[in-house]
N, CA, C and O of each residue as an XYZ file, in Angstrom:
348
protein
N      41.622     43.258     51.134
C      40.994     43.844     52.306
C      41.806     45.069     52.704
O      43.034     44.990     52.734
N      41.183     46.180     53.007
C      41.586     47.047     52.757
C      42.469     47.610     54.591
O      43.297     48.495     54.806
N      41.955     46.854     55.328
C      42.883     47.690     57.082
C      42.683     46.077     57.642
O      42.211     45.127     57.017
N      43.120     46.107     58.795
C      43.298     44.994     59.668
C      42.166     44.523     60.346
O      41.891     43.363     60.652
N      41.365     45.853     60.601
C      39.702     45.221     61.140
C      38.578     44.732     60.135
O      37.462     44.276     60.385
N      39.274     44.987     58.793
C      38.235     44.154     58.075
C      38.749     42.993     57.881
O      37.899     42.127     57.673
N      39.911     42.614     57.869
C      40.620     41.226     57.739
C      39.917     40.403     59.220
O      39.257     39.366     59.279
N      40.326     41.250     60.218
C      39.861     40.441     61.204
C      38.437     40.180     61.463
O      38.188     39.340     62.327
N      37.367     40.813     60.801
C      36.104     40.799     60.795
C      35.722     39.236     59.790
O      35.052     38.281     60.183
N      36.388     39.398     58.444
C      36.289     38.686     57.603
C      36.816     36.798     58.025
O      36.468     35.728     57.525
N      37.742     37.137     59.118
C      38.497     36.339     59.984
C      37.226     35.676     60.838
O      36.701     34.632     60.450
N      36.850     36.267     61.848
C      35.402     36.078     62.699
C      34.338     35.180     61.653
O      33.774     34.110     61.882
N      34.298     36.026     60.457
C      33.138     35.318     59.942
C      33.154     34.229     59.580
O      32.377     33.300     59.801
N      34.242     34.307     58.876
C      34.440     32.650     58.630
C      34.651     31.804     59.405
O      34.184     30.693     59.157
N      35.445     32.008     60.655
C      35.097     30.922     62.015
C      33.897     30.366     62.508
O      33.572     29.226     62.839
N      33.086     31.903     62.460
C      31.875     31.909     63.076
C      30.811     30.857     62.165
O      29.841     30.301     62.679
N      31.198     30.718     60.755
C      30.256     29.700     59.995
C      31.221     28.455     60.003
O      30.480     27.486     59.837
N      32.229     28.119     60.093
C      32.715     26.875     60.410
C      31.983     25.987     61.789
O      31.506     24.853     61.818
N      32.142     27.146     62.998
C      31.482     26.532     63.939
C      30.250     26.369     63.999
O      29.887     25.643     64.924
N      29.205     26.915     63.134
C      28.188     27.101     63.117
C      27.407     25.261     62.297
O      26.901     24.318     62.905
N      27.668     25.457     60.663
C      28.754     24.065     60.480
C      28.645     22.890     61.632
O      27.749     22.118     61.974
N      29.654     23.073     61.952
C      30.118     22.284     63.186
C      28.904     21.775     63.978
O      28.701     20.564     63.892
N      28.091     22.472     64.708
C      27.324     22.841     65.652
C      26.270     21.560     65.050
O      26.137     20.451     65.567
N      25.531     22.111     63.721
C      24.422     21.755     62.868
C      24.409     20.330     63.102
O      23.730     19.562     63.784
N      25.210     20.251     62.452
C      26.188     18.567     61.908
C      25.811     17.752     63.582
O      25.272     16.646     63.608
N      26.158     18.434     64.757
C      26.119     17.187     65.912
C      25.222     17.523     66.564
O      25.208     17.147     67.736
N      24.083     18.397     66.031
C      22.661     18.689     66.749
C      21.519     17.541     66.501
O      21.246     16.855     65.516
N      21.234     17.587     67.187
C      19.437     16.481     67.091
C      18.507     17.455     66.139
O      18.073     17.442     64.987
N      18.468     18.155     67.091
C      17.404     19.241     66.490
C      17.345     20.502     65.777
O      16.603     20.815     64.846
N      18.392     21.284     66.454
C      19.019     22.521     65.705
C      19.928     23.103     66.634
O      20.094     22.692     67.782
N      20.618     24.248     66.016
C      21.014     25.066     66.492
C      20.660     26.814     67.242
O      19.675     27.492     66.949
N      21.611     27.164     68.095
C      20.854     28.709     67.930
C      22.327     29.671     68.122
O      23.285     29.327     68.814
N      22.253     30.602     67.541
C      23.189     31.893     67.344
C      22.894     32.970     67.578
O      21.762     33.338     67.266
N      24.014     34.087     68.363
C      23.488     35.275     68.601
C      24.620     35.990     68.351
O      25.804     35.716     68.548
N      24.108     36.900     67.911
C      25.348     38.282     67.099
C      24.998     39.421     67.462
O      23.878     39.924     67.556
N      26.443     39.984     67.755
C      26.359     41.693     68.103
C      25.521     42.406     67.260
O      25.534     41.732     66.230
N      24.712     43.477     67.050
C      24.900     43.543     65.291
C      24.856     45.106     65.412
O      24.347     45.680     64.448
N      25.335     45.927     66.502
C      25.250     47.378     67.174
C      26.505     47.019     68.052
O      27.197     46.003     68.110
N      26.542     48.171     68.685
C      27.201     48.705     70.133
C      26.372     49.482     70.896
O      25.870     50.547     70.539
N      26.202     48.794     72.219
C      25.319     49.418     73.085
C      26.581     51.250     73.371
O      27.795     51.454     73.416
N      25.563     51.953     73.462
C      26.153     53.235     73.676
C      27.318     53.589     74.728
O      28.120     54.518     74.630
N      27.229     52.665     75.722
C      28.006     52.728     77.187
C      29.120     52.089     76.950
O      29.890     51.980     77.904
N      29.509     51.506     75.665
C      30.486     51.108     74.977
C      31.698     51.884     75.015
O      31.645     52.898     74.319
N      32.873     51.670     75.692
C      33.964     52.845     75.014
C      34.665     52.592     73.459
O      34.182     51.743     72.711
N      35.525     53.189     73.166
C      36.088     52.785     71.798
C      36.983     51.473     71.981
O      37.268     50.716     71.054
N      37.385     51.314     73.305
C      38.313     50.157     73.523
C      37.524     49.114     73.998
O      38.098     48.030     74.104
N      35.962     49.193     74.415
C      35.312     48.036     74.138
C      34.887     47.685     72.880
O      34.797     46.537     72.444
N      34.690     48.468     72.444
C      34.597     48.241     70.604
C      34.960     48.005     69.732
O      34.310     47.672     68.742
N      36.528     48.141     69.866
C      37.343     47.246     69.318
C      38.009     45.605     69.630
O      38.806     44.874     69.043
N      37.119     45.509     70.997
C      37.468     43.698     71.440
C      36.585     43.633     70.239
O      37.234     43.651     69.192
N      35.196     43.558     70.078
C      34.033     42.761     69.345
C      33.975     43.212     67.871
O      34.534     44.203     67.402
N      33.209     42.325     67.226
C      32.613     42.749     65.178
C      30.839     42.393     65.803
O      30.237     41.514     66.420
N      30.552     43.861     65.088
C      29.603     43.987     65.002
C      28.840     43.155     63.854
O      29.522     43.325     62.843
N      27.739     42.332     63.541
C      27.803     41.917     62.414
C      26.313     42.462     61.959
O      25.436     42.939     62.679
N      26.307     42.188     60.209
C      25.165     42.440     59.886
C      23.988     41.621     59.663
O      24.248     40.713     58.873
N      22.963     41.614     60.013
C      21.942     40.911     60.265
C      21.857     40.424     59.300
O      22.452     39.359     59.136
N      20.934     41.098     58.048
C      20.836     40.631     56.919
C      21.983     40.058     55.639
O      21.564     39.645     54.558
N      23.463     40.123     55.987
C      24.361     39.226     55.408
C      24.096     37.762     56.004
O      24.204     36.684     55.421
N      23.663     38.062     57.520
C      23.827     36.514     57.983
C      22.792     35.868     57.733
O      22.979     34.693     57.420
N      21.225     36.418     57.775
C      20.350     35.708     57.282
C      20.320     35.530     56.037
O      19.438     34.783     55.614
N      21.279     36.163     55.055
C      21.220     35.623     53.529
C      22.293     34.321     53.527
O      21.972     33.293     52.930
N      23.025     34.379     53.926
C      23.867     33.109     53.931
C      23.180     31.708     54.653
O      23.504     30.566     54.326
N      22.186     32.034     55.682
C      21.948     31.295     56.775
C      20.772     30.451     56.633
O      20.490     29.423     57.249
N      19.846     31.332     55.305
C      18.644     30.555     54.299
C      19.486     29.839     53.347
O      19.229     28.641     53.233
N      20.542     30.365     52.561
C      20.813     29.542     51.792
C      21.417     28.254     51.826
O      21.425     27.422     50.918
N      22.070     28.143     53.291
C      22.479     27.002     53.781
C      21.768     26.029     54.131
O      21.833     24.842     53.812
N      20.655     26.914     55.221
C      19.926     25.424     55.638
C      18.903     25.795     55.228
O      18.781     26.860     54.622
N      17.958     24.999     55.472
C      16.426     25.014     55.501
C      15.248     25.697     55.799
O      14.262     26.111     55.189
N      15.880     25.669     57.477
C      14.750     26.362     58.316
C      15.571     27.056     59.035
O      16.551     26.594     59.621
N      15.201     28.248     59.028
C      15.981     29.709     60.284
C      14.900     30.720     60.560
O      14.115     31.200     59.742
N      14.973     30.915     61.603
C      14.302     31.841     62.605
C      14.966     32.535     62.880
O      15.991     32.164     63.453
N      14.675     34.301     62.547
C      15.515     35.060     63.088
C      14.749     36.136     64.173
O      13.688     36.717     63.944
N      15.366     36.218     65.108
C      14.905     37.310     66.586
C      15.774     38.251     66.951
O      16.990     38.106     67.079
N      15.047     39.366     67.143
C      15.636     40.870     67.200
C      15.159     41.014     68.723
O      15.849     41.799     69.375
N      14.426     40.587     69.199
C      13.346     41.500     70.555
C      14.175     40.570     71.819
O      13.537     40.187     72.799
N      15.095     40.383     71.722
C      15.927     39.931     72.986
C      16.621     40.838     73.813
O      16.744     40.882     75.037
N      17.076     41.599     72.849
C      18.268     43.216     73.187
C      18.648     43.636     72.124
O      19.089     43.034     71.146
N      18.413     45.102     72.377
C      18.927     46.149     71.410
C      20.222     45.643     70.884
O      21.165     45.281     71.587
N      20.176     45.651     69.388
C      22.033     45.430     69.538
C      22.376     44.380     68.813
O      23.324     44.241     68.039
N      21.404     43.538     69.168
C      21.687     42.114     69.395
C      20.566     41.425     68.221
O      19.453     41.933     68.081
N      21.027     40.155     67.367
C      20.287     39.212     66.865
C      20.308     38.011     67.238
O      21.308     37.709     67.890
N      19.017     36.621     66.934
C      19.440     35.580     66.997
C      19.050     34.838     65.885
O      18.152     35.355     65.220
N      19.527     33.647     65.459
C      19.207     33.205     64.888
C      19.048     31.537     64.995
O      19.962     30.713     65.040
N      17.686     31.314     65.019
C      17.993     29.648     65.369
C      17.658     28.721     64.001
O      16.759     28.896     63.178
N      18.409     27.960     64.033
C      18.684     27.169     62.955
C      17.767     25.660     63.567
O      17.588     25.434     64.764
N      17.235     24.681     62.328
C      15.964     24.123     62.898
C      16.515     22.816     61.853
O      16.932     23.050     60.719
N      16.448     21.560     62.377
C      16.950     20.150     61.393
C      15.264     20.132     60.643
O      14.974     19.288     59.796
């Protein structure tokens, strides 16, 4: 990995599917997830570096191949994805 924000991105992701994981496993029914996947403009550079932006379509390729059933939603907020995961 080539700088520290991709380590730490790469860091996020893999938490972010452990808990996700996690989540599945003690749901009845399903889960639901929501990811940055932009920066709203009013953003400074030092809010932009708290958060990882992520990419939509990495997560819905990982997120079919895992489970079953996923629903993914864009029309909540600019910026922003969700994804709900379904037993």
């Amino acid at each position: 990995i080539s700088n520290l924000r991709d380590r730490d991105e790469l860091q996020m992701t893999d938490y972010a599917k452990l808990c996700i994981d996690k989540m599945y496993q003690k749901s009845n029914v399903g889960v639901a997830v929501n990811f940055l996947t932009d920066f709203p403009a009013e953003y400074s550079d030092e809010d932009k570096s708290k958060y990882v932006a992520h990419d939509p379509g990495l997560w819905l390729n990982y997120l079919t191949k895992t489970y079953k059933k996923v629903i993914s939603r864009t029309d909540y907020m600019e910026g922003d994805v969700t994804f709900i995961i379904l037993k």
